[in-house]
SEZA-782488 format. One line per 5 residues: for each residue x, y, z of C-alpha. Coordinates in nm, 4 decimals, padded with zeros to 6 digits. Layout:
! residues N
X Y Z; ...
This chain:
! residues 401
-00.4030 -00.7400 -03.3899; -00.4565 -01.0816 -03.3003; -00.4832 -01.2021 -02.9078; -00.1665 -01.3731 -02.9487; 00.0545 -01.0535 -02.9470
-00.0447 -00.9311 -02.6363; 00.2338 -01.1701 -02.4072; 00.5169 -00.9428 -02.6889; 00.3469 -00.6109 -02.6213; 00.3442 -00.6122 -02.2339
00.7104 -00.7942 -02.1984; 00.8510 -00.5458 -02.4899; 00.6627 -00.2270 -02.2295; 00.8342 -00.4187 -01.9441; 01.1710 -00.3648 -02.0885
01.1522 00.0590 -02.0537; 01.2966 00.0325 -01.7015; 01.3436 -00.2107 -01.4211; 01.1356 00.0335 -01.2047; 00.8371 -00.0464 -01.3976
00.5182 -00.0758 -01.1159; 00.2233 -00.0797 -01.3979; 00.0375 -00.1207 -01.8018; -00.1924 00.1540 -01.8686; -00.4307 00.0401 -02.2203
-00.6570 00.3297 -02.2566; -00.8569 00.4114 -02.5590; -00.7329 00.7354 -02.7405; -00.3715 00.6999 -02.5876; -00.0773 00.5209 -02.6477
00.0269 00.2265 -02.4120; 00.1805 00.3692 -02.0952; 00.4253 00.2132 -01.8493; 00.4300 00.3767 -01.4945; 00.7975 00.4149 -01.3933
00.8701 00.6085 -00.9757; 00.4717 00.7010 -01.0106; 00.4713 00.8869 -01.3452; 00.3249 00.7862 -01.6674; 00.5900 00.7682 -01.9865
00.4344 00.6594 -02.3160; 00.5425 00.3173 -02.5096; 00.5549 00.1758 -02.8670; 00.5660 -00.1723 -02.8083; 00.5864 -00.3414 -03.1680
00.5304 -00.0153 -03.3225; 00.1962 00.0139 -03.1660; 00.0914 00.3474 -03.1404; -00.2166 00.5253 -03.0507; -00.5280 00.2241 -02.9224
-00.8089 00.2352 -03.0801; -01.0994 00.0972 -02.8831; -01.1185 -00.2398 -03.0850; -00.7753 -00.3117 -02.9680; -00.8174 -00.2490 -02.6239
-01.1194 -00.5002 -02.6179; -00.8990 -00.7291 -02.8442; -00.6379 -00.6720 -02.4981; -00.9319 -00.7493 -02.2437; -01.0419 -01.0320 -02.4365
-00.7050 -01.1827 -02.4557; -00.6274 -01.1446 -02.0599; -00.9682 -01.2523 -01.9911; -00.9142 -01.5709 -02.2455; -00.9201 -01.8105 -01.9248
-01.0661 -01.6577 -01.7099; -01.4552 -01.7001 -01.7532; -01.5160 -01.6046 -01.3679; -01.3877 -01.2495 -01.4793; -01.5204 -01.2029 -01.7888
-01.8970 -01.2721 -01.6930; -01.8272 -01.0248 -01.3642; -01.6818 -00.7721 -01.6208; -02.0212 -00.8163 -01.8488; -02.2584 -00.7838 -01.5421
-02.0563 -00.4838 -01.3988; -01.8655 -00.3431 -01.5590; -01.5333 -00.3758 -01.4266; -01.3468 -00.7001 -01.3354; -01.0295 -00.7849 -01.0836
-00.7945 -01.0581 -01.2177; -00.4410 -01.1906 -01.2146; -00.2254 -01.2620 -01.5325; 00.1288 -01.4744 -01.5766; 00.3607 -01.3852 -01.8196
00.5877 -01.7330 -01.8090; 00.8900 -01.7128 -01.6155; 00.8662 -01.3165 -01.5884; 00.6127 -01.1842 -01.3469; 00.2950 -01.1542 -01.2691
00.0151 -00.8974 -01.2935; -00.2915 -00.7654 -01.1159; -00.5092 -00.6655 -01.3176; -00.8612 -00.4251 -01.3341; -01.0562 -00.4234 -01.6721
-01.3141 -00.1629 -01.6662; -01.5808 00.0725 -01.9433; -01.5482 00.3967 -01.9796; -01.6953 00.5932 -02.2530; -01.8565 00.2929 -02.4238
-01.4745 00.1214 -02.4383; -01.2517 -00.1060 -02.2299; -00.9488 00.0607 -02.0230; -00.6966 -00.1814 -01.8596; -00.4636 -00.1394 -01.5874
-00.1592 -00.4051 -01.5187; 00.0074 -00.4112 -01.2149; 00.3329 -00.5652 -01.1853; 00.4079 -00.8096 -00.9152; 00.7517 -00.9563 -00.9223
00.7815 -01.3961 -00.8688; 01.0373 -01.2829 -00.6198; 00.8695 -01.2212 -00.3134; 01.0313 -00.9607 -00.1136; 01.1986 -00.9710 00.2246
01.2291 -00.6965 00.4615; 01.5505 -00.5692 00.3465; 01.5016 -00.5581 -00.0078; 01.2117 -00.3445 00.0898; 01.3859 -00.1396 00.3365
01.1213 -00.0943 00.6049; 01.1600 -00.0797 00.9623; 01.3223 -00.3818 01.1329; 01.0295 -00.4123 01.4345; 00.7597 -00.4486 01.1721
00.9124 -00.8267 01.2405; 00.7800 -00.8635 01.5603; 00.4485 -00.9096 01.3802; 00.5562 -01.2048 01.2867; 00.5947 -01.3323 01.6303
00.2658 -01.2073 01.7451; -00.0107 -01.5207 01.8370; -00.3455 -01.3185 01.7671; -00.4938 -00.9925 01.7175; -00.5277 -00.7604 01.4183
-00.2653 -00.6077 01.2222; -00.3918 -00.3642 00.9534; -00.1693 -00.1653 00.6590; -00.2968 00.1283 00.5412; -00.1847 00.3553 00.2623
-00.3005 00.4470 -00.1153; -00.3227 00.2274 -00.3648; -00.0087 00.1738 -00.5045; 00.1771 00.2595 -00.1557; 00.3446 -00.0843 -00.1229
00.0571 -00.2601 00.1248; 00.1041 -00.5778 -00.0227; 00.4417 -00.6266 -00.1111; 00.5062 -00.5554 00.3124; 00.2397 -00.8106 00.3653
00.3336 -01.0604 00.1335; 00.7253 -01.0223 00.3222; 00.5197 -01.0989 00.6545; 00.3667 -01.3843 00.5667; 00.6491 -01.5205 00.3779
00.8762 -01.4710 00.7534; 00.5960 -01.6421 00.8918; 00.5905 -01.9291 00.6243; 00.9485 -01.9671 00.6610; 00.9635 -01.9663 01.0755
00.6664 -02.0782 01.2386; 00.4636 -02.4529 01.1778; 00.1276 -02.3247 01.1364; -00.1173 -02.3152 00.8727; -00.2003 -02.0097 00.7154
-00.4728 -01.8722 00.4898; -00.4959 -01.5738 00.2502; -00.7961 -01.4634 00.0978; -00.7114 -01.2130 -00.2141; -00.8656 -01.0341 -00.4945
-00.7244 -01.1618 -00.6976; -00.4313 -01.3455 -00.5502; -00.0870 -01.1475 -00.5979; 00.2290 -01.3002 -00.4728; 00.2261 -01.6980 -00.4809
00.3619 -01.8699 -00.1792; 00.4915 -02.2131 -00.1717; 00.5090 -02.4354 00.1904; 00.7770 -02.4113 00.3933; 00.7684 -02.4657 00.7462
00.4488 -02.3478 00.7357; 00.1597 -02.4750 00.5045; -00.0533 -02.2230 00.3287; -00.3077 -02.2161 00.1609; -00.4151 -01.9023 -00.1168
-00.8427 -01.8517 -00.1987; -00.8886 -01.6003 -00.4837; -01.2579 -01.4033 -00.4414; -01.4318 -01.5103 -00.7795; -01.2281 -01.8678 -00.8545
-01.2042 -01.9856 -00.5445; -01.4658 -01.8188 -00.2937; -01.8231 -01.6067 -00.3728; -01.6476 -01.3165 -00.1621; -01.4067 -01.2130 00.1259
-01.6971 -01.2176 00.3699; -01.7893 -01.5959 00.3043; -01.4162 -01.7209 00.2506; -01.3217 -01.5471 00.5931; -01.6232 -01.7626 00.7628
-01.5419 -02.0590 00.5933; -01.1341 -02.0135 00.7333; -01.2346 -01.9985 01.0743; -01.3748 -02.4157 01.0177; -01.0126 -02.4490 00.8650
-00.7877 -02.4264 01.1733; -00.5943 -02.1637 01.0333; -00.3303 -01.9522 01.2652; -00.3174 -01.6959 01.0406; -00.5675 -01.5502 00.8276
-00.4763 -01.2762 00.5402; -00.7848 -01.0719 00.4626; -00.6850 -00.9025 00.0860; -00.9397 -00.5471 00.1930; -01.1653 -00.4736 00.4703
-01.4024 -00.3415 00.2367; -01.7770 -00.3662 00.4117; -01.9172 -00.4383 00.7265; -01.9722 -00.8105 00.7190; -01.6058 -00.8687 00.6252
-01.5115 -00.6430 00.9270; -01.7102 -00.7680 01.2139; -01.6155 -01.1436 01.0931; -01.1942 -01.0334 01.0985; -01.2639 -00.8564 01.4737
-01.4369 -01.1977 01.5665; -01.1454 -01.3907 01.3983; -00.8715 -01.1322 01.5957; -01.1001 -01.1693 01.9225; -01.0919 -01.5708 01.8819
-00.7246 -01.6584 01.8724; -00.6507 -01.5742 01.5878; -00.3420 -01.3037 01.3820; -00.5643 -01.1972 01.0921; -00.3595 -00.9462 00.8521
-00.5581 -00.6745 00.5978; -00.5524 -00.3758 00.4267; -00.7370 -00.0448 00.3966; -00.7365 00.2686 00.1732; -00.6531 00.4980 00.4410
-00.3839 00.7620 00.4884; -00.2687 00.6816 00.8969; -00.4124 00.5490 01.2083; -00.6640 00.7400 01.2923; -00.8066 00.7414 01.0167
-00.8281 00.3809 01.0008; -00.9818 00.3509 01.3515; -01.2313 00.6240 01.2017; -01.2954 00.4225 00.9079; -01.3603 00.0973 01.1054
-01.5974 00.2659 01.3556; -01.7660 00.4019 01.0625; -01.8888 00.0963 00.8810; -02.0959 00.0177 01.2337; -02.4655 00.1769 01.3415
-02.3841 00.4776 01.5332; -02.5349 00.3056 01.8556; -02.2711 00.0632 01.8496; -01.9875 00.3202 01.8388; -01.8749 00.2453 02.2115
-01.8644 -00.1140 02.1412; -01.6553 -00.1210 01.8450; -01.4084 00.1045 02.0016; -01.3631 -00.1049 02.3003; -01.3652 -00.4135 02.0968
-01.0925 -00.2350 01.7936; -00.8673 -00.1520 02.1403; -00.8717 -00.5133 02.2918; -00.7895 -00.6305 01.9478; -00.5829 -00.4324 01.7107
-00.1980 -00.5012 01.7564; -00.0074 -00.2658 01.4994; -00.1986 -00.0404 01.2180; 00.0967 00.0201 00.9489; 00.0838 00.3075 00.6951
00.3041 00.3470 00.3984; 00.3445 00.6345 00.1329; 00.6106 00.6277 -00.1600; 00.7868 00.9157 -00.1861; 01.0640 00.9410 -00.4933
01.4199 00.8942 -00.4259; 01.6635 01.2249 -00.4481; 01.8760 01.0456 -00.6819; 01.6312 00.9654 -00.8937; 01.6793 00.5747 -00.8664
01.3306 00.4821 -00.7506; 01.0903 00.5544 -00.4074; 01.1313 00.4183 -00.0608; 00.8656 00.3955 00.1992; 00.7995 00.6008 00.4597
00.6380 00.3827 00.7096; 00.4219 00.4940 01.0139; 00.3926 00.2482 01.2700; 00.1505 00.2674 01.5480; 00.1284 -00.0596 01.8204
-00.0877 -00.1346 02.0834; -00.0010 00.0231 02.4376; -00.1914 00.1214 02.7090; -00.2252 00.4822 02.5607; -00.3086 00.3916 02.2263
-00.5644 00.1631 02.3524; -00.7173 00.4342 02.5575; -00.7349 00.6701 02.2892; -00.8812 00.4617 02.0862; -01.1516 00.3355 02.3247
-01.2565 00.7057 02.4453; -01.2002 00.8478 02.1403; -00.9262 01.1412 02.0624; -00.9554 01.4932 02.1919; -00.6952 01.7732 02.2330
-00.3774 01.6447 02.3465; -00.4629 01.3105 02.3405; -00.4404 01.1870 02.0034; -00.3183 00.8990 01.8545; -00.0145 01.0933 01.6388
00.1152 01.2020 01.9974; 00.0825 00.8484 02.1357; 00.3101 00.7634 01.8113; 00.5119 01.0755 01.8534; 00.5932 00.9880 02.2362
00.5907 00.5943 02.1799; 00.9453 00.5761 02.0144; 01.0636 00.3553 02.2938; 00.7960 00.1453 02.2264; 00.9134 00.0800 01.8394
00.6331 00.3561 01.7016; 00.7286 00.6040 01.4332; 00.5154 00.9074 01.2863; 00.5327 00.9713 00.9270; 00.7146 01.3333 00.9629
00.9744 01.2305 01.1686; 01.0796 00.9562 00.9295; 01.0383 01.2337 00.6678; 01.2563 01.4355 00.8315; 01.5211 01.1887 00.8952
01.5529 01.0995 00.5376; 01.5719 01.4558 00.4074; 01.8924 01.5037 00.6753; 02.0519 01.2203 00.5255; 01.9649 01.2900 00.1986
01.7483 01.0465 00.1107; 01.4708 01.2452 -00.0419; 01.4649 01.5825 -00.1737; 01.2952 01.8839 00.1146; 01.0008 01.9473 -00.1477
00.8702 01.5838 -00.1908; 00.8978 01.5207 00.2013; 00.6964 01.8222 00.2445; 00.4746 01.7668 00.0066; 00.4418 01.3684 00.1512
00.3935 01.5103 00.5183; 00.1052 01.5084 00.7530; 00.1968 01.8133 00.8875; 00.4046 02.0264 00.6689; 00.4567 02.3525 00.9121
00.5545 02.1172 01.2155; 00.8080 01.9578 00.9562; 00.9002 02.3370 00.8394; 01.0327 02.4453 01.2304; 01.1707 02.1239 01.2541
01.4390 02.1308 00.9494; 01.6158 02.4187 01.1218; 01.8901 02.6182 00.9269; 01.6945 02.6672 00.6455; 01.8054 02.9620 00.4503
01.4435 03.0191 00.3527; 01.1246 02.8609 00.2501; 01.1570 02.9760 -00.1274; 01.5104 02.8845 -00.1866; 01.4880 02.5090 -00.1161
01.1353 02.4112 -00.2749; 01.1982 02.6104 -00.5983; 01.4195 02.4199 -00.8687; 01.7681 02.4830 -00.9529; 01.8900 02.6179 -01.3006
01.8633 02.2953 -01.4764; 01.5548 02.2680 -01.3665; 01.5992 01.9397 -01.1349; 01.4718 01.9613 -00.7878; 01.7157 02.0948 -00.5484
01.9537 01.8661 -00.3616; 01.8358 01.8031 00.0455; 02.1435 01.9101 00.1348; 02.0511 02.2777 00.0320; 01.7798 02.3014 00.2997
02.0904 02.3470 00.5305; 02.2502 02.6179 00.4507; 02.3315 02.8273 00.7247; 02.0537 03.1432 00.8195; 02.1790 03.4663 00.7375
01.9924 03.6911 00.9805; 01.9863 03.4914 01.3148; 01.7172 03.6635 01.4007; 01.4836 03.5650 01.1811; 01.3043 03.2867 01.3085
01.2192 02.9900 01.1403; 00.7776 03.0989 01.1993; 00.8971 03.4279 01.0004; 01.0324 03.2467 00.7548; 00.7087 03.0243 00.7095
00.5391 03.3529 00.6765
């Protein structure tokens, strides 16, 4: 296989579906597109099983300008990098060993980047954009959507507000271009030694808006709270599953004698923490986001100052802050199983709390009948869960039992 057919063999894989999120290249296993968060196998060009010379032939070809990445990949082990294919998309890619060969995964990022509504997430996550300083984190897995609902901020902030803006990604993912606002994209390896360094060298660069790719270590951290405490909006990510335990995360990266401190500082500065999980469509068609949103109030900033205890939590300062814009994961879970949206057994099985979401869906005929799949052998349709109770006088905690 020569390095020139690997452009072919990832835009022949890109043709399985238009739903198409990632490129697996594993050693032992044919190529593998990721389509709604499940693996389906590919023969692009009649290629079948790898071999592990032609999955180092496929490193060394998407490494082939990239010298930065290649010499980290040597020393290390694994490597981060981005990869064009002209006038198609983009990729982010991770190169890594295992088992004495080279695995690669691709993921697809689209040129287009994507606005609010093509993402369909809640409408007040624009008020970030309006917001003068402060942090705003997104959590979620990886693959949850983080940066596609970041990359939609910033682009509402390019697009609105005269200021200058600066992201610092590894490696970068969705290209901006100036429009009201002029920004500028760093790249950890190319452009910068690391996010810690390239965050201390933004606040000499007059930036209003700093993008932070990962929180991932201490120095990075205390430098964004000192960027958030200084003036200025500073926008990350981190591989947590909801707010508290992103506060718990923070806190955790800091000496235990300096707990208090942190906490009072993380409440003075945080303005939203954002989570995000995927959860397949009932229809089949693709995933939406469910989207937890938790802002800064008076409550939330106690809670997270003193620290949570029973009753006084942040999911109940998101439960009772509706008014204030907030949303809980299993509410917006439930929501889109009533309208059909999702299916009852991946919202359970994408809940934080799946009993408190059981007594909620009320009229269910019983727990069995809607998570087990119908003849065909297809998940059964939402609208099942609300079928009318036969015995009224079974409650909805015997049924859970």
């Amino acid at each position: 296989m020569s390095l020139l057919d690997v452009a072919p063999i990832i835009e022949t894989m890109l043709q399985a579906s238009e739903n198409v999120s990632d490129l697996n290249f594993s050693t032992g296993q044919k190529p593998q597109v990721e389509i709604n968060g499940t693996l389906h196998s590919s023969n692009p060009l009649g290629l079948g099983t790898l071999s592990a010379f032609q999955t180092e032939m496929i490193a060394m070809s998407l490494l082939r300008d990239n010298p930065e990445a290649a010499a980290q990949l040597a020393q290390r082990g694994t490597t981060d990098l981005s990869w064009s294919l002209p006038a198609r998309c983009r990729f982010r890619v991770n190169i890594f060993q295992q088992r004495g060969s080279y695995s690669i995964v691709m993921r697809v990022i689209p040129h287009e980047i994507p606005s609010f509504d093509s993402l369909v997430i809640p409408s007040q996550l624009g008020e970030i954009c309006e917001l003068r300083n402060g942090l705003v984190l997104l959590t979620g897995p990886t693959g949850s959507g983080k940066s596609s609902t970041l990359a939609a901020i910033i682009d509402q902030i390019n697009a609105t507000k005269y200021y200058h803006i600066v992201t610092i990604e590894d490696p970068i993912e969705f290209l901006h271009e100036h429009k009201r606002s002029t920004i500028n994209q760093r790249e950890v390896g190319s452009d910068t030694k690391d996010f810690a360094s390239a965050l201390r060298a933004a606040l000499r660069q007059a930036p209003k808006v700093i993008l932070v790719g990962e929180m991932r270590d201490l120095e990075t951290a205390e430098i964004a709270l000192e960027a958030a405490e200084t003036g200025h909006l500073v926008l990350s990510t981190l591989h947590t599953i909801d707010a508290s335990k992103t506060i718990d995360r923070i806190i955790g990266l800091y000496p235990k004698n300096e707990e208090k401190i942190i906490r009072t500082r993380l409440a003075q500065t945080f303005r939203y923490i954002v989570s995000q999980r995927l959860i397949p469509k009932a229809d089949g068609s693709g995933r939406i986001a469910a989207v937890e949103i938790m802002k800064s109030n008076p409550r939330t900033r106690e809670y997270i100052e003193k620290g949570e205890t029973d009753g006084k939590t942040l999911l109940d300062a998101i439960r009772d802050g509706a008014i204030d814009g907030m949303q809980d994961f299993d509410s917006v879970i439930l929501d889109m199983i009533r309208r059909g949206v999702i299916t009852t057994k991946d919202g359970l099985s994408y809940s934080t709390n799946q009993n408190n979401l059981l007594l909620q869906l009320k009229g269910l005929a019983s727990t069995e009948d809607y998570l087990k799949d119908d003849s065909n052998g297809a998940k059964q349709d939402s609208s099942a869960a609300f079928k009318p109770i036969e015995d009224p006088s079974k409650s909805v905690l015997d049924m859970i039992e």
